[in-house]
C-alpha positions in Angstrom: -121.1 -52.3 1.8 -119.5 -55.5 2.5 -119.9 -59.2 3.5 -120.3 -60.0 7.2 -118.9 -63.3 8.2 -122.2 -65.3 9.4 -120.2 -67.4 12.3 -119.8 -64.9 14.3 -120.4 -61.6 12.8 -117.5 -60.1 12.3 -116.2 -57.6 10.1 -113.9 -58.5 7.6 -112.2 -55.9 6.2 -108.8 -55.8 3.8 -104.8 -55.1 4.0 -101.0 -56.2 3.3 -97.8 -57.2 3.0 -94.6 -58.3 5.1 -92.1 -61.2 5.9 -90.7 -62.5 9.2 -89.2 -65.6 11.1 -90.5 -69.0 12.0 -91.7 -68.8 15.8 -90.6 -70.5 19.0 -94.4 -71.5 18.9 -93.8 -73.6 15.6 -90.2 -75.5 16.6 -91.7 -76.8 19.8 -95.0 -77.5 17.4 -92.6 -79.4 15.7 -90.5 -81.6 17.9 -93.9 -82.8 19.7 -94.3 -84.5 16.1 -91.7 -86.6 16.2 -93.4 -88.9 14.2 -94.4 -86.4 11.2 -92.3 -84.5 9.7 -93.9 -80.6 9.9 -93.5 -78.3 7.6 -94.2 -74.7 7.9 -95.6 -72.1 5.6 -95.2 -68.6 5.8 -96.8 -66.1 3.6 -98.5 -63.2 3.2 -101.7 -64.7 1.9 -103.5 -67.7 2.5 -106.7 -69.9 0.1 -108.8 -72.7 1.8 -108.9 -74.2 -1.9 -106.6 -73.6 -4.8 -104.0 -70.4 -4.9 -104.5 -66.6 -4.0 -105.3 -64.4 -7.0 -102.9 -61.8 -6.0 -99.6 -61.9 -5.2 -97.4 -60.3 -3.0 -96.9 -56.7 -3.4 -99.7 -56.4 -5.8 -101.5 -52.8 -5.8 -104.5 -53.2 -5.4 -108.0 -54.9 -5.7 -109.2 -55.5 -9.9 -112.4 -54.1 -9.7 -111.3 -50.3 -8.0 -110.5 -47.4 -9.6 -107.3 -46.8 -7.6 -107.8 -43.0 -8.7 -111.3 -42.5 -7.1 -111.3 -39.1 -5.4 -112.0 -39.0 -1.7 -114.8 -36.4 -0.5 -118.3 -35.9 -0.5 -121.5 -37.5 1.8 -123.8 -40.6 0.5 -127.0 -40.5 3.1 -128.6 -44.2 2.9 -132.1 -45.0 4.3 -132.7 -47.8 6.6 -135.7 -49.1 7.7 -135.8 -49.6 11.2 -133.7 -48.0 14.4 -131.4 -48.8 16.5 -130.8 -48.9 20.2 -126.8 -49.5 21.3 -123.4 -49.4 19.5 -122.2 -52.7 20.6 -122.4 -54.9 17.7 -122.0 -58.0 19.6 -124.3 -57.5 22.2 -126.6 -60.3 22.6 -129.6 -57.8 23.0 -130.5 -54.7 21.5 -130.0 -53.5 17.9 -127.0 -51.9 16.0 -126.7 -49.1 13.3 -126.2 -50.8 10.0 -122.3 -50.9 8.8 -120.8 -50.5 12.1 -118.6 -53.5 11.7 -118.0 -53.1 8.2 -116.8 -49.1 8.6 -115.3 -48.7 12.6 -113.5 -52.3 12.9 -110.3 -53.5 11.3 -109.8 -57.7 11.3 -106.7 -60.2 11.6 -106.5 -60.4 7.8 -109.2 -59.5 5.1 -110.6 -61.4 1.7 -112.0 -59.4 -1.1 -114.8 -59.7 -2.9 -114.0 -61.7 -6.2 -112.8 -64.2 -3.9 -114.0 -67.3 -1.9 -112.3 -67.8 1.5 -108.7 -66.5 0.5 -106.9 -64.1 2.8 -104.6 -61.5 2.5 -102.9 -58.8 5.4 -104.5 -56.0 7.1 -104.1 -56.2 10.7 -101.5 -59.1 10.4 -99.3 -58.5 7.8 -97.9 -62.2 7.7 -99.1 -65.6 8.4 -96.9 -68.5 9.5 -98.7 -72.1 9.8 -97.9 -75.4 9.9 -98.9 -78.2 7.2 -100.8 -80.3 9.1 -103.3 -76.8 10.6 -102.7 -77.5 14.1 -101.6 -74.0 14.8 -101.4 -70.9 13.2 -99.1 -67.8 13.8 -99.8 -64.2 12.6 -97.1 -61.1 12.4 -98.9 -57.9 13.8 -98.1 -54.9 11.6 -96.1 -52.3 13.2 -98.2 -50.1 11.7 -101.6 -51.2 12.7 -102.9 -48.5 14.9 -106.5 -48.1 16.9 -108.4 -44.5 16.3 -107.0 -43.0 19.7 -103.6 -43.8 18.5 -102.7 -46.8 20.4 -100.5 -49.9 19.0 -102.7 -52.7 18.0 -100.6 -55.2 19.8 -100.7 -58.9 20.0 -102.4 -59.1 23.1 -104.9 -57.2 21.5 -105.6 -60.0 19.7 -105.3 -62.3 22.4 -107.8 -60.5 24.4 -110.1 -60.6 21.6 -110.6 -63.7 20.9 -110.7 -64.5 24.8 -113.5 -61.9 24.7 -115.8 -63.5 22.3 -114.9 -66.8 23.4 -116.0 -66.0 27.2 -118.2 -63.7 26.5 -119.8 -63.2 22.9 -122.7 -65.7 21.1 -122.5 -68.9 22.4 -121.7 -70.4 18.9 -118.7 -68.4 18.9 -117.4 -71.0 21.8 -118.9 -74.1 20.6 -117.6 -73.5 16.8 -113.8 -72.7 18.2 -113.7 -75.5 21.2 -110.5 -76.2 21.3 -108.4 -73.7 19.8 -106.1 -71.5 22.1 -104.5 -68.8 21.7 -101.0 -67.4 23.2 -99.2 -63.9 22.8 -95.8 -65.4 21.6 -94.2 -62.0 21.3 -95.0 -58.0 21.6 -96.0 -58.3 17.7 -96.4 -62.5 17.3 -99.8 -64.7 18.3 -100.5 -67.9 18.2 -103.6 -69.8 17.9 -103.3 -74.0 18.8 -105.8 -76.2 17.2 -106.9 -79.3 19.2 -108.3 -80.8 16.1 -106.1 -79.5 13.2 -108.2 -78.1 10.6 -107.8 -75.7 7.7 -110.8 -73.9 7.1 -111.3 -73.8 11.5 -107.7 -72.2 10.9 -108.5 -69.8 8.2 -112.1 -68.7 10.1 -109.3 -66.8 12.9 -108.5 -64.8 10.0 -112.2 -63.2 10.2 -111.5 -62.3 13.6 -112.2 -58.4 14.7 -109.6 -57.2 16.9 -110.9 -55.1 19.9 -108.7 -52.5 21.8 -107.8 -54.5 25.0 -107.5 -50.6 26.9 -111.0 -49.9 25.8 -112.7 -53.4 26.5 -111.1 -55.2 29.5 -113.8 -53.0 32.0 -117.1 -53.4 29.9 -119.7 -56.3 29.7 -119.2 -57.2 26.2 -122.4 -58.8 26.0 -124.3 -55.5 26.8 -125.7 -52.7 24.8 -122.9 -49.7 24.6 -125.2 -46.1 25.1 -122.1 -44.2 23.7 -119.7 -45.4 20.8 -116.9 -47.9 21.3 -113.2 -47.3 20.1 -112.2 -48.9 16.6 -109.4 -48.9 14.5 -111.1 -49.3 10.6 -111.2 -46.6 8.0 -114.4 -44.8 9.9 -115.2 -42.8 13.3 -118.7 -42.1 14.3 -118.8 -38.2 14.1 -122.5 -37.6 14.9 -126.0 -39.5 15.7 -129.1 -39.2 17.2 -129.7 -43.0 18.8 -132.4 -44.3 16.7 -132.5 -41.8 14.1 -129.8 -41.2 12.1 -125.7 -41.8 12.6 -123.2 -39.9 10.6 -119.8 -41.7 10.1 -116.9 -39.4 9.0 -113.7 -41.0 7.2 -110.5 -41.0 9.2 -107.9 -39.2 7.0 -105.6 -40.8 9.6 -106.6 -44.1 9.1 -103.3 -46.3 9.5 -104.5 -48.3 6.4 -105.4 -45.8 4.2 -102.8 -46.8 1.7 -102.9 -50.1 2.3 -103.9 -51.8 -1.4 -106.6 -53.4 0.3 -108.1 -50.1 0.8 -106.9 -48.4 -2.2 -109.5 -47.3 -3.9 -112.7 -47.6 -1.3 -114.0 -45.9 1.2 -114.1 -42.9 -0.7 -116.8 -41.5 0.6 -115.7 -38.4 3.4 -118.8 -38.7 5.0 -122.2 -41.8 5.4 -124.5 -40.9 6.9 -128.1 -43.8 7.6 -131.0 -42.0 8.5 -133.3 -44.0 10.2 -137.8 -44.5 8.7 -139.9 -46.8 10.9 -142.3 -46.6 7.6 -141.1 -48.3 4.6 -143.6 -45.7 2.7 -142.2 -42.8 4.0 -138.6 -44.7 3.7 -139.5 -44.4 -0.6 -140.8 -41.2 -0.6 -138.2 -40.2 0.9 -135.5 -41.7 -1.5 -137.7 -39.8 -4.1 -137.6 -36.5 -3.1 -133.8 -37.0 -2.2 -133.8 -36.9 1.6 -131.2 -39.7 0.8 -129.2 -40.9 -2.2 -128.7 -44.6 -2.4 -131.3 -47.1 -2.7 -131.2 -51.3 -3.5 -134.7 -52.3 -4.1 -135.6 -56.1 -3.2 -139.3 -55.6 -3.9 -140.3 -56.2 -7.8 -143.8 -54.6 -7.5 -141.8 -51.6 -5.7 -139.4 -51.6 -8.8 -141.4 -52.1 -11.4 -144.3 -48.9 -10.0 -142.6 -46.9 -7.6 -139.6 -45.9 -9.6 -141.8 -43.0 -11.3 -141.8 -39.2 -11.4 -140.1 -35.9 -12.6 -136.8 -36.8 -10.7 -136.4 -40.1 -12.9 -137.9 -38.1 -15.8 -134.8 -35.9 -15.7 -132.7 -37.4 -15.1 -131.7 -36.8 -11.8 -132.5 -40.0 -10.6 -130.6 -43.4 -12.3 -132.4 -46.4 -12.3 -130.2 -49.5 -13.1 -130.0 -53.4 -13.3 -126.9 -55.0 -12.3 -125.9 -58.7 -13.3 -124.3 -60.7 -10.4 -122.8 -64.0 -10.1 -123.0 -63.7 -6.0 -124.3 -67.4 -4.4 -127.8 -66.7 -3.8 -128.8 -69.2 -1.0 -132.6 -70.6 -0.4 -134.6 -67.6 0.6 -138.1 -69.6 2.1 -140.3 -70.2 4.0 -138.9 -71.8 6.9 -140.0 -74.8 9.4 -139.0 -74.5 13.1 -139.7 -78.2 13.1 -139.3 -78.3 16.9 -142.4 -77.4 16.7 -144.9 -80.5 17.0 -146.9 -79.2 14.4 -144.2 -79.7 11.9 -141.9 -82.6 13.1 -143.8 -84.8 10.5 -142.4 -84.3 6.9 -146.0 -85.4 4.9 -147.0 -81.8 6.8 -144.1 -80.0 5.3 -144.4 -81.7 2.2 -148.3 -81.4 1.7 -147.7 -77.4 2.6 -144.9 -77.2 -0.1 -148.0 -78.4 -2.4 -150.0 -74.9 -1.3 -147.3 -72.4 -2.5 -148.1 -71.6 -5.9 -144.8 -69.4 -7.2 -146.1 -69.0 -10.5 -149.6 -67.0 -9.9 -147.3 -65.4 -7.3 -144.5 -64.8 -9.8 -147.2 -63.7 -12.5 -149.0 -61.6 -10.1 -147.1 -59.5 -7.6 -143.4 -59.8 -8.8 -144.2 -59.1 -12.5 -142.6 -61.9 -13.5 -139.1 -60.7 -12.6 -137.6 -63.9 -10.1 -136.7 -67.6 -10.9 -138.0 -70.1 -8.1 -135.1 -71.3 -5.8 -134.6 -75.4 -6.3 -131.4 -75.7 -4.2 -129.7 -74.9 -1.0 -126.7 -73.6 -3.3 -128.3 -71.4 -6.1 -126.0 -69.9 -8.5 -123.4 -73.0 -7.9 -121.6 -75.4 -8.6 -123.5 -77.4 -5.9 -126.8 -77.5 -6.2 -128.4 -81.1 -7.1 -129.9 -81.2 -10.7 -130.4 -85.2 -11.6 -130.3 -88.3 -9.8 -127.3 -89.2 -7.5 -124.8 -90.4 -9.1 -120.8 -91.2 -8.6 -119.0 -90.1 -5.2 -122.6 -88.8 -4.5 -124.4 -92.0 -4.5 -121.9 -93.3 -2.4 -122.3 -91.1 0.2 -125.8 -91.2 0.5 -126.1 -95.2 0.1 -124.1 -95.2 3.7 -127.6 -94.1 4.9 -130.3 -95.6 2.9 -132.3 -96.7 5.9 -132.4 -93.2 7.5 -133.5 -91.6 4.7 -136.8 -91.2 2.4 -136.7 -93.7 -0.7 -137.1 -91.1 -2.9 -134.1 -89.8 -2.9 -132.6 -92.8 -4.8 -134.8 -93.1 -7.5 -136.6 -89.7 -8.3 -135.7 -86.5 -9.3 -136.2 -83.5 -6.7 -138.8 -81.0 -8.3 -141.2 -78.7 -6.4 -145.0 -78.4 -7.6 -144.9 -76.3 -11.2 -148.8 -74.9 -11.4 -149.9 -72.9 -14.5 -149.9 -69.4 -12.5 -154.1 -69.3 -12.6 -154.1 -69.8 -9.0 -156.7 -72.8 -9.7 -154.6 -75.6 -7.5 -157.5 -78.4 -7.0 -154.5 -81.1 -7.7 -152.5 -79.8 -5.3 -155.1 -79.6 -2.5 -155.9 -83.1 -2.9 -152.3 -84.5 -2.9 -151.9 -82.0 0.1 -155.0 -83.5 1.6 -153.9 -87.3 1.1 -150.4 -86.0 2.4 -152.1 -84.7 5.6 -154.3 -87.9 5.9 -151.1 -90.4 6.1 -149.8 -87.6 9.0 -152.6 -88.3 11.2 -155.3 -85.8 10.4 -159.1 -85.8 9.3 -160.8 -83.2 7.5 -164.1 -82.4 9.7 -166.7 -79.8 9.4 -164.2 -78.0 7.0 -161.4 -78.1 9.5 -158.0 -80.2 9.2 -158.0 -81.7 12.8 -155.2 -83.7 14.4 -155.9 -87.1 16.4 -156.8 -85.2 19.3 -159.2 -83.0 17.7 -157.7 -79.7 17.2 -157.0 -77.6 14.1 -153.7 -77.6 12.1 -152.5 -73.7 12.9 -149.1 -72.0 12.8 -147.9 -68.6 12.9 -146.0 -67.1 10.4 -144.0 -64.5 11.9 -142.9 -61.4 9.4 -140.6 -58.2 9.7 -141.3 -56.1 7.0 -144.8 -55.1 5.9 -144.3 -56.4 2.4 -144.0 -59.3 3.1 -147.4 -59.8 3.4 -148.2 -59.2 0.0 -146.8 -62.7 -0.6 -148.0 -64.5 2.7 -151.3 -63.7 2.5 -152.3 -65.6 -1.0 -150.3 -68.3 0.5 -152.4 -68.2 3.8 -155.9 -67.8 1.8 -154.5 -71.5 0.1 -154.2 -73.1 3.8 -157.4 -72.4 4.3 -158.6 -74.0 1.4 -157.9 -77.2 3.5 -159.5 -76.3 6.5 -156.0 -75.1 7.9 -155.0 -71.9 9.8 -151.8 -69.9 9.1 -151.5 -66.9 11.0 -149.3 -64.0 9.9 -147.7 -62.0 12.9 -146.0 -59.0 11.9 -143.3 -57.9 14.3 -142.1 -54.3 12.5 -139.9 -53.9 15.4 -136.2 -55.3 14.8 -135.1 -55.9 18.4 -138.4 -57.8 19.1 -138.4 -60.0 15.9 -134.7 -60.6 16.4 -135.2 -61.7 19.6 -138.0 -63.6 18.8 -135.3 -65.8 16.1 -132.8 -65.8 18.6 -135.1 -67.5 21.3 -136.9 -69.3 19.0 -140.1 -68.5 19.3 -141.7 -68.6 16.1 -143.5 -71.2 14.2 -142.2 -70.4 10.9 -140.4 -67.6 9.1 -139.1 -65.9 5.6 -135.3 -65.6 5.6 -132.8 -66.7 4.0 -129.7 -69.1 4.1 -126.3 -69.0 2.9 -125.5 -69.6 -0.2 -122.1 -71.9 0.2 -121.4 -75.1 2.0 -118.9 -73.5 4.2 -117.7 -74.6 7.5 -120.4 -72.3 8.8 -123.0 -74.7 7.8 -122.9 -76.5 11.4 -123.9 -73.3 13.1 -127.1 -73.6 10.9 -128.0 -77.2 10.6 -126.0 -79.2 13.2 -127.8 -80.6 16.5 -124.8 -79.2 18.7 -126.3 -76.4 17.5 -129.7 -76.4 18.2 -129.1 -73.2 20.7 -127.6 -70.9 17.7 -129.4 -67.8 16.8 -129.1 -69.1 13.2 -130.1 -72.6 13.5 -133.5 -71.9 12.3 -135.0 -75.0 10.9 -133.5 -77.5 13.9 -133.6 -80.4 12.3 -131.8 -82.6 15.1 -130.8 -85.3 12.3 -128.4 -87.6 12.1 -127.3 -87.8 8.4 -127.8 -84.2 8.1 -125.3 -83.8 11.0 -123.1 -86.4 9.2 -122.8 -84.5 5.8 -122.2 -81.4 7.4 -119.5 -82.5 9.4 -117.9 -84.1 6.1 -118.4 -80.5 4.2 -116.1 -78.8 7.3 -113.3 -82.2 6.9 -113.3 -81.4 3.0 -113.5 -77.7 2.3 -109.8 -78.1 0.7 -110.8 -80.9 -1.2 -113.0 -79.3 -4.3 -113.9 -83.0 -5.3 -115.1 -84.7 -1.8 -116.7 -80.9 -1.2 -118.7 -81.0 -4.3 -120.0 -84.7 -3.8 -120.8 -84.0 0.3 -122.5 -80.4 -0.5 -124.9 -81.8 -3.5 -125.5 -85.2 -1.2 -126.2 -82.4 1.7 -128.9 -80.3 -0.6 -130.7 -83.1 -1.7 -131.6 -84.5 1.7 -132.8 -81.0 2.7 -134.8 -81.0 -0.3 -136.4 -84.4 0.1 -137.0 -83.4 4.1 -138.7 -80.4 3.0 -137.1 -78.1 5.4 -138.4 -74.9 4.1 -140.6 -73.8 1.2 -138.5 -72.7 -1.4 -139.0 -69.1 -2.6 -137.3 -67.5 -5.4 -134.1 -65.3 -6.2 -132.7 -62.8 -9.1 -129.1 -62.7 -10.0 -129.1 -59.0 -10.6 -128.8 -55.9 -8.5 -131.8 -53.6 -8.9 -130.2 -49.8 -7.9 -131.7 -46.8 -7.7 -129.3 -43.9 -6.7 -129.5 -39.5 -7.0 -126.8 -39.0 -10.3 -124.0 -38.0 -8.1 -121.6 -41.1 -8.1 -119.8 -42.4 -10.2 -117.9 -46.0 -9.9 -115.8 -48.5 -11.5 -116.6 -50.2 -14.6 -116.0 -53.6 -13.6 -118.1 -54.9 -10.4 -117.1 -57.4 -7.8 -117.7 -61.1 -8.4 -119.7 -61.5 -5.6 -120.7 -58.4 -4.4 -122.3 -55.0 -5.5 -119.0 -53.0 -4.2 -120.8 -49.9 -3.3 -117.3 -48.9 -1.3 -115.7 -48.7 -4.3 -118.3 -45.6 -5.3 -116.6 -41.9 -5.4 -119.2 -38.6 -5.2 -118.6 -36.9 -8.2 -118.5 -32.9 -8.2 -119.1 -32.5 -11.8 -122.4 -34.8 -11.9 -123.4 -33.4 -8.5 -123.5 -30.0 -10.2 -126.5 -30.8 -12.8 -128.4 -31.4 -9.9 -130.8 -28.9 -8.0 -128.8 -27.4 -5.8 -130.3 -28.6 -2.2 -129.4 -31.9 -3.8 -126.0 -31.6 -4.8 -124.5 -32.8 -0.8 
């Protein structure tokens, strides 16, 4: 029902409001700059690029209705289980919306925005110009679910916690900053390298009841539910199963205009299928009410029967404007097999999209041709401009190409006959070392080109498998290793032990792009590809120094997308910019959507639709 910040998964969640005083923190801050004049800002909102859409004291979020009425269940369905409640344990696996329902962060963004901040938690923030350090006012207010102040030292324990203790990209992305409790309400964060967006990612931060945490290994799995302070409690659950969160009508932030408006829900429950089968018949016969399909065969056959037929059942497409990424096939090209890039180039050539397209997705995506889809950032002609500049400061580390031809995966006419592309794969192959023998693609020592593609979810081998049959048409071997269990494939990712995979990246050149592509972070869990390259370092390093500067960000990100294009770091795949929903005619919800998000908290269970229903599906 919300975003999850991908640098260190954390929740982040909404709130308001306040004023205060400049800190003792900030005048020493500011005679040790003798030789700058330092001026400080305080406000109750904060943007990485431009000015915050709403102002002080404004009521609430655009796309709520700020009438919805509170009551009612929604029961999702979730494919899967889980195993702990810790949602930063580095084992184990979570129920879904843990972070998003029982944790409240420093400040909170919406969902029409891009990295802008307003209170929850702190209900003022107090910086200086240059971003070497950062103050935020705790609310009075702010409360955990025993009752308990949320204190400054809360927040000063919980940074220490996942700095000492959480992912270890949480401490490499952060090196440097400190934090301080100034006073019983104030803390301070220092930044060793001043840096805006570094400063505005402590606003994600998920404040942790100091009381609760200060005896427990963070980094282990929790066998009973932790202590929160966001707008839900965990009332029931059966560990793996199904978990039944129950809204707090206590919640210290229920009014806050943040949270006007959402979380209307009394009651959401998740039941857990381990079938995805099962999980659809199940949707369909109303064991649970809300469903977002991803699958086009799925949407376009399984969406069928007297439920739909009267009615009681509402099928609906949803435009979006949300940043869709690269989903792909990705190279772990630490991996000898694919360190050369004629090999991921030549096995670009063997993924046809359009008899895949044509075939099993009816037709329904767009093939992904950028890094940035749906933005401003994605390359579309030749460099040009700041661009060109950027890129000519390496010309002799990268491919020729880049300068003088325009980026364009294979097009094929969707019969699945590819001939031309197995013979420039072939030729691709050849330059890379490697004979075709007997029908086999041998390397210089004799052995056969193989891979494993590892999978999660069973339907994903609808689409691996034509692509696998094409490998073999070169005397290659792709094998597809399904691991339906989520705490063994996500260990698998984590550890890195997989040749290849299908995710996805994300879908805007944040600061959050070293954790994904930088060679300091070769170790994170979301480093995937591992490219270990110097110009791709480089850029990245520019898009963090530049995220206030639109201009410089614009020319770094499409200079960034166009060298993983040409390195062929993945095998693009494809995306839709609409929401496909399927949900039991119970709900109702705004009229106007999010910007960049569907905004199912913003949904209200409504009696008088509920009552049309059969009756064992009216709750």
């Amino acid at each position: 029902m919300r975003k999850i910040s991908q640098i260190f998964m954390l929740s982040t969640l909404f709130g308001l409001l306040s004023v205060g005083s400049t800190t003792l923190f900030a005048q020493e801050a500011a005679q040790k700059k003798s030789e700058k004049q330092v001026t400080v800002h305080k406000s109750t909102s904060i943007a990485l690029r431009g000015e915050a859409k709403y102002s002080q004291g404004f009521k609430h979020w655009d796309y709520v209705n700020p009438d919805a009425p509170k009551g009612g269940q929604i029961t999702m369905g979730q494919r899967g289980t889980f195993d702990n409640f810790n949602r930063y344990a580095q084992r184990g696996t979570s129920p879904a919306m843990i972070d998003g329902l029982l944790y409240d962060s420093l400040m909170s963004s919406n969902s029409d925005e891009i990295s802008v901040y307003y209170p929850l938690i702190a209900k003022q923030i107090e910086y200086a110009d240059d971003f070497s350090w950062v103050t935020f006012y705790i609310d009075e207010n702010a409360k955990f679910h025993d009752g308990t102040a949320i204190k400054a030292s809360d927040v000063a324990f919980s940074y220490n916690l996942f700095f000492e203790q959480g992912v270890p990209q949480f401490k490499k992305y952060f090196e440097g900053v400190s934090v301080q409790s100034v006073k019983g309400n104030t803390v301070t964060f220092s930044l060793e390298i001043p840096s805006k967006s570094l400063m505005l990612s402590l606003c994600d931060l998920t404040v942790l009841p100091e009381h609760y945490y200060k005896d427990r290994k963070f980094s282990e799995p929790f066998e009973k539910p932790p202590l929160g302070s966001g707008p839900y409690t965990i009332k029931d659950y059966e560990m793996g199963q199904y978990i039944v969160y129950q809204r707090k009508k206590d919640y210290w932030a229920a009014q806050h205009p943040s949270r006007v408006g959402r979380f209307n829900f009394d009651r959401i429950k998740i039941d857990y299928y381990l079938d995805e089968t099962v999980l659809m018949e199940a949707f369909k016969k109303g064991e649970y009410d809300f469903r977002v399909e991803s699958i086009a065969k799925n949407w376009a056959t399984q969406y069928t029967g007297d439920n739909f037929d009267k009615g009681y059942i509402v099928k609906d497409e949803i435009s979006h404007q949300v940043p869709t990424g690269n989903s792909a096939f990705i190279f772990n090209v630490q991996k000898p097999q694919f360190k050369d890039r004629k090999v991921r180039q030549a096995l670009n050539l063997l993924f046809d999209f359009e008899w895949t397209n044509k075939n099993l997705f009816y037709g329904d995506y767009q093939r992904n041709y950028s890094y940035f889809m749906n933005t401003e950032f994605s390359v579309t002609d030749l460099p040009n401009g700041r661009e060109l500049e950027i890129l000519s400061q390496y010309k002799e580390q990268l491919p020729s190409e880049i300068f003088n031809k325009k980026f364009s995966l294979n097009k094929t006419d969707g019969s699945g006959n590819i001939r031309k592309e197995i013979r420039q794969a072939l030729r691709l192959f050849k330059q890379a070392g490697y004979t075709l023998k007997n029908n086999q693609l041998l390397d210089p020592t004799g052995k056969q080109f193989e891979f494993e593609l590892l999978i999660y979810r069973p339907s994903e081998e609808r689409f691996a498998i034509p692509f696998q049959k094409n490998i073999e048409r070169i005397g290659a071997k792709m094998n597809i290793r399904l691991v339906s269990d989520a705490s063994q494939y996500i260990n698998r990712v984590r550890e890195r032990e997989f040749d290849m995979i299908s995710r996805s990246f994300s879908g805007f050149p944040s600061e959050t792009l070293k954790i994904q592509w930088h060679s300091d972070y070769l170790n994170s869990s979301y480093n995937f590809v591992g490219p270990n390259h110097p110009v791709v370092d480089a850029l990245v390093e520019a898009i963090a120094q530049n995220q206030e500067n639109e201009a410089e960000l614009t020319a770094y990100a499409k200079a960034f997308d166009r060298v993983l294009l040409w390195q062929y770091y993945s095998i693009p795949q494809w995306h839709l910019s609409k929401y496909r929903v399927a949900y039991w005619d119970k709900f109702s919800r705004p009229d106007t959507i999010p910007k960049y998000e569907l905004g199912e908290d913003t949904w209200w269970y409504d009696a008088q639709k509920a009552k049309k229903l059969p009756s064992n599906k009216q709750q």
